[in-house]
N, C-alpha and C positions, 0 to 999 in steps of 0.2 A: 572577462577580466575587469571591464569598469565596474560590473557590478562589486566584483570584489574589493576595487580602491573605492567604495565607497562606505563600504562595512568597515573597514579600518579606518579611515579617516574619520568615522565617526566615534570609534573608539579612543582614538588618539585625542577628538576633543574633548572628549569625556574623562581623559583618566591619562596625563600628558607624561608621568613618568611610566608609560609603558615604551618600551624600544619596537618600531615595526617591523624591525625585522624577525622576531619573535614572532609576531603574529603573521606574516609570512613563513615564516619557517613551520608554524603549527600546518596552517591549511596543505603545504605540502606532504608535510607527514600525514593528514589524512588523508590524503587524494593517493599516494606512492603507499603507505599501509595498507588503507583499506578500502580501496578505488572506489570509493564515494562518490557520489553524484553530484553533479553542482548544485542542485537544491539542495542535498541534504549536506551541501558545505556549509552552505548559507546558513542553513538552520542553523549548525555549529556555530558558528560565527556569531551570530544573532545570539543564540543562547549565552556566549561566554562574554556579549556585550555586558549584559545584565549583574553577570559577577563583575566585572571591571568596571562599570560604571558604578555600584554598589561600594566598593574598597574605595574607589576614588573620591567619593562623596565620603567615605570615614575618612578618608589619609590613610589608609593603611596597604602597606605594599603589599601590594597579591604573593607576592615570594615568601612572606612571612605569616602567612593567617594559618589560623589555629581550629582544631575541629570544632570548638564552640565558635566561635567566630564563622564558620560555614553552615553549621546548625542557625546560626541568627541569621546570615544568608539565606537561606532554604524559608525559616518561618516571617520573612520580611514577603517572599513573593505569596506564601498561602496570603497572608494579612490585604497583600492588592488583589489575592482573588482568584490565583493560577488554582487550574483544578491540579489534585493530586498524578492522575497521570501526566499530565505536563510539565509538573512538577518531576518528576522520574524522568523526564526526560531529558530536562534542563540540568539538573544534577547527574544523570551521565553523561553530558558533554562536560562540566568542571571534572568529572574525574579523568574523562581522556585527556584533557589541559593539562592537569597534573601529572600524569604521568609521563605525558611528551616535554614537561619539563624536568624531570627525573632524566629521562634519558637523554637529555641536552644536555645536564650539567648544572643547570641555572639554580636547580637545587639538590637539595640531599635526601631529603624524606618524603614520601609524599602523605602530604594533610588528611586525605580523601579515604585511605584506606577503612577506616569506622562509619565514613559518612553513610547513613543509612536511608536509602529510598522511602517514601511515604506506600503504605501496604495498599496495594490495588487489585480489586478483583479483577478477573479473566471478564471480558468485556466478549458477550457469544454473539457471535456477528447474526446478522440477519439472513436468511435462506429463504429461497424463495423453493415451493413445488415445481414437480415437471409441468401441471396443469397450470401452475399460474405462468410459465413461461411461455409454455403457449399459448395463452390467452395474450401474454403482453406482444408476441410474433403477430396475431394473428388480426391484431387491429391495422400492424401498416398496413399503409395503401400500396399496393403493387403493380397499382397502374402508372405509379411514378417511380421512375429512376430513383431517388433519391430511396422508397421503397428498399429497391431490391437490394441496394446497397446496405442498408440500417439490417436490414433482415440477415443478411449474413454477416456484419458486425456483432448483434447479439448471438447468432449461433458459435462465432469464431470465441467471443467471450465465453458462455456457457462451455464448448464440447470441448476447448482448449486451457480453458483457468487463465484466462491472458490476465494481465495487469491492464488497464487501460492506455499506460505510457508507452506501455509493449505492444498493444494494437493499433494505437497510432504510428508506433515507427515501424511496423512490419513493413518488409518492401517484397516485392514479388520474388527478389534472388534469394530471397530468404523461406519460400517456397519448393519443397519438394512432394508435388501430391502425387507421382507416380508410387513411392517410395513410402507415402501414407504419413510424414514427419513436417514440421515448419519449423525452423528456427529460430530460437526467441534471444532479443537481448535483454536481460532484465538487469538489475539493480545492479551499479558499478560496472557497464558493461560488460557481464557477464552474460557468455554464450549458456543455453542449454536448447535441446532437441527434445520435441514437444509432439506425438503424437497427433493425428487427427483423422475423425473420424469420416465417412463418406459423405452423412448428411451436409458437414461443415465444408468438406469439398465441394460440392454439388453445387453449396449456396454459392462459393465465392467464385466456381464456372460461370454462374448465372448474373455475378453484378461486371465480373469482365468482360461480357458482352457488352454491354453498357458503358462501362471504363474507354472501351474505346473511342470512345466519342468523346472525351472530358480534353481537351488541350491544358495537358499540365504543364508548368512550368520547368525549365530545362531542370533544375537541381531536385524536381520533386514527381519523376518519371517513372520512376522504380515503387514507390510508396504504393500501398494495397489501396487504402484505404485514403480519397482525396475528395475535394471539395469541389461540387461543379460549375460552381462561381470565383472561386478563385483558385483554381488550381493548385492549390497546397492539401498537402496531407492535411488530415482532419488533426484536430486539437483535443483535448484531453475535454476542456468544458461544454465544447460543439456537442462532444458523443455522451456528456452527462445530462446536458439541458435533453437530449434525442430520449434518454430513458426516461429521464422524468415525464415525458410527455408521455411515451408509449404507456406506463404503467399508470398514469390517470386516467386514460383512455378507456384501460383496460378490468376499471375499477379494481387495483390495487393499491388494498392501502396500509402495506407496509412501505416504513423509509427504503428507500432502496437506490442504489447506484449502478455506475458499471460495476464496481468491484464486487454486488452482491451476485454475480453472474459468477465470481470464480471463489467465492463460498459455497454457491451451492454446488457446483463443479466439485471443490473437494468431499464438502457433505456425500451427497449422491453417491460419487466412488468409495468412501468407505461404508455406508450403506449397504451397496452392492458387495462389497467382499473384498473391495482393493488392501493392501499390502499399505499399510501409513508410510513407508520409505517410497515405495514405487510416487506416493501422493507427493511426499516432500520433493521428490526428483522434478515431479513433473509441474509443480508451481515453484520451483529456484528458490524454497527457501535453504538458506547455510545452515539454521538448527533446525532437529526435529523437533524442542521445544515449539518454535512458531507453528508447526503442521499439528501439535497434540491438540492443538483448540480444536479440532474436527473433532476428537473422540469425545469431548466434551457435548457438542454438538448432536453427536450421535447419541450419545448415553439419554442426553432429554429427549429426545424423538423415541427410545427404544421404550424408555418408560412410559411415556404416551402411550405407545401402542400397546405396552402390556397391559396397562390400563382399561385401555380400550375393546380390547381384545383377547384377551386371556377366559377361558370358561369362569374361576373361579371370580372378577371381578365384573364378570356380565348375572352370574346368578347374583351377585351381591346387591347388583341393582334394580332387579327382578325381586328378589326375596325380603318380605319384611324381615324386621329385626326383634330377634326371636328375646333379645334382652327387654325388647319395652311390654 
């Protein structure tokens, strides 16, 4: 919550005939509509700074601005430089603004309705092979604890599609490997139930050995995954800087992250013959919009390999050309 009296208070002195309680009353509505995360309040927050500090610096009451007038918004931040998707992003948080103020009352119409997002292409994440994941498994050192632990971190990534926020807060009760399921909280805490596989069980038998021995701190007992020097769950940038490391190691040199670990999770499964709903269920996203970038994904690998492999484009490259 300080975080939060800090974002307003900076709006407020940036743009003093706005009422706070307004901007309290938004961040409720997103949190009770659409149980948003406190980063991704923030973000909100942050973003509708930029429209509010923008009107304040014209004089112009945000209650009364006009589609041109938000078009000259929108082409004031390309001018400082915002990429286009950032830009998309930033103009859907002004139109949830708007429309939370529709249903407040505070206005009548909302501005937003024409305002048009900058066209962005479908951004195809990066995917790693099964051989390059196991090349990047196969450099830890497993003569150290810290090993066996990282080692089942990226299987749990990989064989489950976790988010990385999701595998730092995994906690043991959230654990059902009789039953072959773990339970994940992802975005807005929201529950889903997550398959997994024997390998990913096997591993994470093998780092609990070891776990036993880590004196965690009373509030962070339950956590899977915990730090052997300070007895807190692992952090989101802990287990970034761990990949970056393994995948130099491992001479990979694709960009890569945790999160390219549940790209290829999805890739892989529709590869293999998965069901795109069974895939959407099983990484929490709410549209199957968000899960169609796999088939995208798929489609250029499929082409590759027809490419690649097809009779008629292996004689093509075998056979001179009968035109010269």
């Amino acid at each position: 919550m300080k975080k939060q009296g800090k974002v307003f208070s900076d709006i407020r002195i940036k743009a003093d005939n706005i009422d706070p309680n307004i901007l309290r009353r938004y961040r409720q509505y997103l949190r009770l509509e659409h149980s948003y995360s406190d980063n991704t309040l923030d973000a909100y927050c942050k973003d509708l700074e930029k429209l509010l500090r923008y009107y304040a610096a014209q004089k112009i009451d945000f209650r009364n601005v006009t589609l041109e007038q938000l078009d000259q918004f929108a082409g004031s931040l390309l001018e400082e430089g915002i990429q286009p998707r950032s830009l998309a992003r930033v103009l859907s948080g002004v139109r949830s603004f708007y429309r939370f103020l529709v249903l407040e009352g505070e206005i009548k119409n909302d501005p937003t309705e024409l305002l048009e997002s900058p066209r962005i292409g479908r951004h195809l994440p990066e995917v790693l092979s099964v051989e390059e994941i196991d090349a990047i498994i196969n450099v830890i050192d497993m003569s150290r604890p810290e090993g066996v632990r990282d080692r089942a971190i990226i299987e749990m990534l990989y064989s489950c599609g976790l988010r990385v926020s999701e595998l730092c807060q995994l906690k043991i009760s959230d654990l059902f490997l009789e039953e072959g399921y773990i339970r994940v909280r992802g975005k807005g805490n929201k529950e889903r139930l997550v398959p997994i596989g024997q390998k990913a069980i096997s591993r994470l038998r093998e780092w609990f050995v070891d776990r036993l021995h880590i004196k965690a701190k009373p509030d962070q007992e339950d956590y899977v995954f915990v730090s052997f020097t300070r007895g807190q769950h692992l952090s989101r940038i802990s287990v970034f800087v761990k990949i970056k490391e393994y995948a130099q190691k491992a001479g990979i040199t694709k960009s890569i992250s945790p999160h390219t670990f549940r790209h290829s999770f999805a890739t892989h499964l529709l590869q293999g013959g998965a069901n795109l709903r069974a895939i959407q269920s099983m990484l929490g996203h709410e549209d199957i919009s968000t899960t169609e970038i796999y088939m995208h994904v798929d489609t250029t690998h499929l082409r590759r390999e027809i490419l690649e492999h097809h009779p008629r484009n292996i004689m093509n490259k075998t056979e001179p050309d009968e035109s010269q």
